[in-house]
Wavefront OBJ file of the C-alpha trace (Angstrom):
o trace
v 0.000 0.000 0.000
v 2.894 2.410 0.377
v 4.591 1.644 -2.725
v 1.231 2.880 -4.630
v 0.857 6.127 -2.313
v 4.632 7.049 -3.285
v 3.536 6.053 -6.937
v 0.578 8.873 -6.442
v 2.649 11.147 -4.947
v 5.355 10.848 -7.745
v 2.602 11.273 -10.783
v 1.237 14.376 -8.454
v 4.922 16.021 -8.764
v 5.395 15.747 -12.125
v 2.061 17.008 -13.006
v 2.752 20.271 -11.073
v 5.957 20.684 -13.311
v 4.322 20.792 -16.284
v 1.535 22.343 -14.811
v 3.867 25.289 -14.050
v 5.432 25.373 -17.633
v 1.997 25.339 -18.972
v 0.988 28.677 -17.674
v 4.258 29.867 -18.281
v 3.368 29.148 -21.799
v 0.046 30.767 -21.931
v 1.465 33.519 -19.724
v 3.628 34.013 -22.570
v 1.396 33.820 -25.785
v -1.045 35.788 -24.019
v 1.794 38.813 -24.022
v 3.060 38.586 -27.332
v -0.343 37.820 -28.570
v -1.412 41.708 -27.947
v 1.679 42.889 -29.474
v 1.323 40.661 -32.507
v -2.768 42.171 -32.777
v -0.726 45.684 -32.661
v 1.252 45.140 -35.915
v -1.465 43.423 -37.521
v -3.259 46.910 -36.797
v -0.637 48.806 -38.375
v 0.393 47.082 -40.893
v -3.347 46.662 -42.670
v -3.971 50.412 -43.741
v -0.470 50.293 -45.770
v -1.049 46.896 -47.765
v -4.968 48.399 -48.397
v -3.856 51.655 -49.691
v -0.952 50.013 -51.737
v -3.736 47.549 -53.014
v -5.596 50.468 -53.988
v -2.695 52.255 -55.435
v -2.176 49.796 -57.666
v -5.796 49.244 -58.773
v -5.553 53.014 -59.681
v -2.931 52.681 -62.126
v -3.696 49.435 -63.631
v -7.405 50.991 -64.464
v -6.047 53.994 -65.843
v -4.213 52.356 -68.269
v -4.539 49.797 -70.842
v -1.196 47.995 -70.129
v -0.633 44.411 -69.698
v 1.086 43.682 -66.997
v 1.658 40.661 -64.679
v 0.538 42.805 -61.511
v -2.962 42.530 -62.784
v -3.436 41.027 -66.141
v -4.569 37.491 -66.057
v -2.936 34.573 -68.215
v -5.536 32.772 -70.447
v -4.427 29.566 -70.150
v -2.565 29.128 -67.075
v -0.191 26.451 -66.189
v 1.654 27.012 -63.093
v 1.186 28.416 -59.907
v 2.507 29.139 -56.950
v 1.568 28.587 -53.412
v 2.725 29.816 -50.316
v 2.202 28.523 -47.192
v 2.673 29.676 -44.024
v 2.638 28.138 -40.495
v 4.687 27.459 -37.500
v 7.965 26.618 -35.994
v 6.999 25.120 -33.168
v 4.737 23.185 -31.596
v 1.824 23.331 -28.868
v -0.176 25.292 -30.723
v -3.547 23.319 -31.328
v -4.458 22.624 -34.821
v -2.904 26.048 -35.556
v -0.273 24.525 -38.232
v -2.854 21.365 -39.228
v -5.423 23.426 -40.047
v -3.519 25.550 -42.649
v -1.937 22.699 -44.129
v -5.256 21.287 -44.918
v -6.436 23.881 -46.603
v -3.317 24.160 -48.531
v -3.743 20.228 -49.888
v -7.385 21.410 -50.925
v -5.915 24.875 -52.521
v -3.309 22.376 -53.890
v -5.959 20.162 -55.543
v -8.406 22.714 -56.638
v -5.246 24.029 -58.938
v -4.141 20.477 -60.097
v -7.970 19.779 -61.418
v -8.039 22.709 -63.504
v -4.508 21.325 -65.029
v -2.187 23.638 -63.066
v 1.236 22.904 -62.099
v 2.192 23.924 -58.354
v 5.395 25.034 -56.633
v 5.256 24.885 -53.187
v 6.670 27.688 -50.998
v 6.962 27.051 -47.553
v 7.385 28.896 -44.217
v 7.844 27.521 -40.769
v 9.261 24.261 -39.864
v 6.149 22.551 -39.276
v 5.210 23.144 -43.100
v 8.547 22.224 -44.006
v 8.303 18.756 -41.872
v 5.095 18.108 -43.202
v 6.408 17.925 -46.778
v 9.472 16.748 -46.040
v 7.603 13.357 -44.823
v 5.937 12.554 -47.363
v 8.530 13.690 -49.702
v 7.118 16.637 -51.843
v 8.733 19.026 -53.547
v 9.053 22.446 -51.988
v 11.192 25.254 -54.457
v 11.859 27.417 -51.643
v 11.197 27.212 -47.552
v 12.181 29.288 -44.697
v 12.057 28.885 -40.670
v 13.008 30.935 -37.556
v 10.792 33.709 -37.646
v 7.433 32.496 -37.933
v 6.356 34.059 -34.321
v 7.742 37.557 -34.516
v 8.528 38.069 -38.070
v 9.471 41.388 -39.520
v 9.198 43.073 -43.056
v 12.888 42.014 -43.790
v 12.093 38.371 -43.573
v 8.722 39.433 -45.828
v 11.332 40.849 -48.256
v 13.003 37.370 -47.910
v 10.021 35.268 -48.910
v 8.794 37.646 -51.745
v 11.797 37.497 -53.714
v 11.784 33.945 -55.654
v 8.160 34.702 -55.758
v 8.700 37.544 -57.904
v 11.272 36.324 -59.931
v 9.323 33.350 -60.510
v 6.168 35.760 -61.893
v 8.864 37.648 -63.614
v 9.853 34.333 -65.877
v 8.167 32.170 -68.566
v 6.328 28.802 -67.322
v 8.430 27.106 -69.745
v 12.008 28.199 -67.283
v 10.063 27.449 -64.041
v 8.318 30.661 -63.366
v 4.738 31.020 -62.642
v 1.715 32.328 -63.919
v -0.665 33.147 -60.399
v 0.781 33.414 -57.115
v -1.331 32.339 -54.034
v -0.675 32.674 -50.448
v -1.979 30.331 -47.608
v -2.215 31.638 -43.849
v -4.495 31.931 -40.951
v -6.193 35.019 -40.758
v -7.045 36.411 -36.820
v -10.023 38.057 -36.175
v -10.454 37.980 -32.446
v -8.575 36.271 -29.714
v -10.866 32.922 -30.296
v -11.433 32.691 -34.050
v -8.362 31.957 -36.266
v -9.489 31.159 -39.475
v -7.292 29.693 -42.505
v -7.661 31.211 -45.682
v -6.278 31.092 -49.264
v -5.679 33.907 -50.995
v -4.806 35.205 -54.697
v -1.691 37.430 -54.629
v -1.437 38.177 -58.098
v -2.787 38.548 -60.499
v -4.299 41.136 -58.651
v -8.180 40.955 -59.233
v -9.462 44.677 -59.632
v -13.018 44.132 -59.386
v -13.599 44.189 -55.684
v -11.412 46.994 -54.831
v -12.562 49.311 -57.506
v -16.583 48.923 -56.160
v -15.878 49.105 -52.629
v -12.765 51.944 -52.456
v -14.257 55.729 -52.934
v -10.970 57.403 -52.440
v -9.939 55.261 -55.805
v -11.570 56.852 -58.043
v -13.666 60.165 -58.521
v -16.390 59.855 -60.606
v -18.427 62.846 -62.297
v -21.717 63.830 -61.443
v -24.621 61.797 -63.319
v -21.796 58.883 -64.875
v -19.340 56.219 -64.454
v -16.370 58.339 -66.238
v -13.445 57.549 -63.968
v -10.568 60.102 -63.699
v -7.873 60.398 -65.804
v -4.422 60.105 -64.896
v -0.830 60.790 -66.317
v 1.963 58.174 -64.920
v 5.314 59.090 -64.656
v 8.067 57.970 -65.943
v 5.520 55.466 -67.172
v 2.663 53.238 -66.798
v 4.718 49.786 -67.064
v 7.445 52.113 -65.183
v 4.994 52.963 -61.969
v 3.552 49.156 -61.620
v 7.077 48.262 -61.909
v 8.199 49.785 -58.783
v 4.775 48.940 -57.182
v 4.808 45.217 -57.611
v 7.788 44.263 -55.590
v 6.002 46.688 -52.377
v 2.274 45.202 -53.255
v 3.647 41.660 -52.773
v 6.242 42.287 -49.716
v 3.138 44.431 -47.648
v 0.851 41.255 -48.225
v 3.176 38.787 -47.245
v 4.187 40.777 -44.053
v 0.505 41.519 -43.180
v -0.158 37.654 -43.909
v 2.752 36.847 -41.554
v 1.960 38.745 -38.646
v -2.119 37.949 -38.849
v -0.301 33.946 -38.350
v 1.617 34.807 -36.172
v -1.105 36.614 -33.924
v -2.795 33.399 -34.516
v -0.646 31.142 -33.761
v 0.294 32.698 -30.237
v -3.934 32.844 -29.753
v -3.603 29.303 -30.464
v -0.631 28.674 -28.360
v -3.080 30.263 -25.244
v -5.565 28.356 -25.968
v -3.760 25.297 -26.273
v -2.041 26.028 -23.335
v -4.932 27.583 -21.071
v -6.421 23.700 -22.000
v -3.737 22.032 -20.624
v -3.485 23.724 -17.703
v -6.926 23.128 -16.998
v -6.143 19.260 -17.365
v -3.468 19.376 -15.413
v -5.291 20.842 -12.512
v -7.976 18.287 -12.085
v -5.312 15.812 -12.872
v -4.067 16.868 -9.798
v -7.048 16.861 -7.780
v -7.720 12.975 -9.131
v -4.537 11.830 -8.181
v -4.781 13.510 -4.992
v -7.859 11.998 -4.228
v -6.709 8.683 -5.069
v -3.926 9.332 -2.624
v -5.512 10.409 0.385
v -7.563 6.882 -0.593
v -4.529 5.186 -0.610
v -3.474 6.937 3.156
v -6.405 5.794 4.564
v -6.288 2.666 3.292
v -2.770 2.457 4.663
v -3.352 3.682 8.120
v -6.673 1.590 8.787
v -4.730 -1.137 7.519
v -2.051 -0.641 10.299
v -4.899 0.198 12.550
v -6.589 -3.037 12.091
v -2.701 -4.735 12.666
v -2.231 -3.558 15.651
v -5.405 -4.021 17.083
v -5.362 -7.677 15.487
v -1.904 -7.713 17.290
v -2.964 -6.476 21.037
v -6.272 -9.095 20.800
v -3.888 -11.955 19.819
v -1.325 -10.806 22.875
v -4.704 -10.549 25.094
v -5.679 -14.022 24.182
v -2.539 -15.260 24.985
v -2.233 -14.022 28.146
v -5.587 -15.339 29.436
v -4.647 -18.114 28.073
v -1.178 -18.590 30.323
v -3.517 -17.257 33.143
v -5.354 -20.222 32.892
l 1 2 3 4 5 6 7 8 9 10 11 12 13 14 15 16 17 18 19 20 21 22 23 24 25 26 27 28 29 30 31 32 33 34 35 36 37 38 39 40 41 42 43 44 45 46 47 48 49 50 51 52 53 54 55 56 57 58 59 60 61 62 63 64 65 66 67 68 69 70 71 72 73 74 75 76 77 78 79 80 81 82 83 84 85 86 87 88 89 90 91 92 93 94 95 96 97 98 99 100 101 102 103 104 105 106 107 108 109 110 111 112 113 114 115 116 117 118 119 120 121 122 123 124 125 126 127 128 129 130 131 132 133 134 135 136 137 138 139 140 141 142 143 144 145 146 147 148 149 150 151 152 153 154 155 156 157 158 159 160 161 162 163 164 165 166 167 168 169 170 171 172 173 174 175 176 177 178 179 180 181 182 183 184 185 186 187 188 189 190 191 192 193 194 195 196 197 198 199 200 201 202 203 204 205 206 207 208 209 210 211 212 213 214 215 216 217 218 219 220 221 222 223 224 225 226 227 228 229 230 231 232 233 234 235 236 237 238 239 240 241 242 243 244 245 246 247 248 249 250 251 252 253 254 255 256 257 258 259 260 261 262 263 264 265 266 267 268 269 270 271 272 273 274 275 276 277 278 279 280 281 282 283 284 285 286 287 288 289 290 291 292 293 294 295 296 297 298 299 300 301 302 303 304 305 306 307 308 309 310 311
């Protein structure tokens, strides 16, 4: 009966450790969650009026241009996908892996070709088991990234736009992440980079366009150096501001996650504890009535026997 109350006792301990790390944990992601929400907050309004930048000057103009002019026929694409470096996060990395496969398989049915870009080790891993290809990956920043490591990522992307299918470059570019919306929904989403679709922001922006009085004429304007010269210099900044934003709405999410996870296994934990302790105060009584019952099995037996020598 002692062996299993030290067994108890033991199992109680090492609960309470990683009880304590636990909360650590979600101490932890519950901090750097608010300061992730911060530069999600700050970083939207530039990648929305960039967007809308460039939906100016590609409807003022005529030009064809990979920013926002669609291939007929296309035959490769890119996808980028974005999750985490660690661990103990929930379904945080799972979920936005499965809805790359089904982004993945949407493209392949409709007789695409796709590169996969990956970021964060779990992607990597994930791939990497089942040995797929991946053209380019990166880990190491995936919980506090900044807009040099979206610099990072967008550069094969753009040189791959910037080639011919036929040399390995691509025709559409889309982007895979978890979007946050509040600290308990995390959603994953897939996204079209580019080509950029113009419809959407040129209904819902005002500050786009002006338009006169009575009709739809949209106002005119004069690009310099040039048209092809102005999306030029846009489309490397369009595609590193949407990246960044993407990385730092995952990584918001994955530190909500992280709490989450973490806030649930510290909950666990706790009435872990309170079984086991239960079980061993069960296990002390049972011990001490046990020796109870001995030694009062033990003075009867020396009773007996000496009424019995009386005798």
């Amino acid at each position: 009966m002692g062996a299993q109350l030290r067994v108890y006792k033991r199992r109680i301990r090492s609960v309470t450790a990683t009880k304590k790390i636990t909360k650590a944990m979600e101490m932890i992601a519950a901090s750097r969650v608010v300061k992730a929400q911060r530069q999600v907050a700050a970083s939207s309004p530039y990648a929305t009026e960039l967007t809308h930048a460039v939906t100016a000057v590609a409807s003022g103009s005529d030009i064809k241009h990979p920013l926002t002019t669609e291939v007929d026929n296309p035959v490769r694409a890119a996808v980028l996908l974005i999750t985490s470096d660690r661990g103990l996060a929930g379904g945080y990395s799972a979920n936005a892996i499965k809805q790359a496969e089904q982004l993945s398989a949407a493209l392949t049915g409709t007789g695409r070709v796709v590169d996969n870009y990956i970021v964060g080790r779990k992607g990597v891993s994930y791939y990497a088991f089942r040995e797929r290809p991946v053209t380019e990956s990166w880990t190491g920043f995936s919980d506090s990234p900044t807009y040099a490591d979206a610099k990072k990522v967008a550069a094969p992307l753009i040189e791959a736009l910037s080639k011919e299918t036929s040399e390995g470059g691509v025709d559409e570019i889309h982007i895979v992440f978890t979007e946050f919306h509040s600290m308990m929904t995390q959603t994953a989403v897939d996204k079209r980079l580019l080509p950029l679709s113009l419809e959407k922001p040129a209904e819902d922006s005002a500050d786009v366009f002006e338009k006169a009085v009575g009709d739809e004429i949209h106002a005119l304007y004069d690009f310099e150096p040039s048209t092809e010269g102005v999306l030029d210099a846009l489309l490397p900044r369009y595609v590193e501001s949407r990246i960044y934003n993407a990385l730092l709405q995952a990584a918001a999410s994955e530190h909500a996650a992280r709490r989450r996870a973490m806030k649930s296994a510290t909950d666990n934990a706790e009435d872990l504890i309170k079984s086991l302790t239960r079980l061993a105060n069960a296990a002390r009584q049972a011990e001490i009535t046990q020796e109870i019952s001995e030694i009062v099995g033990g003075a009867n037996a020396l009773a007996d026997a000496t009424a019995g020598s009386d005798r």
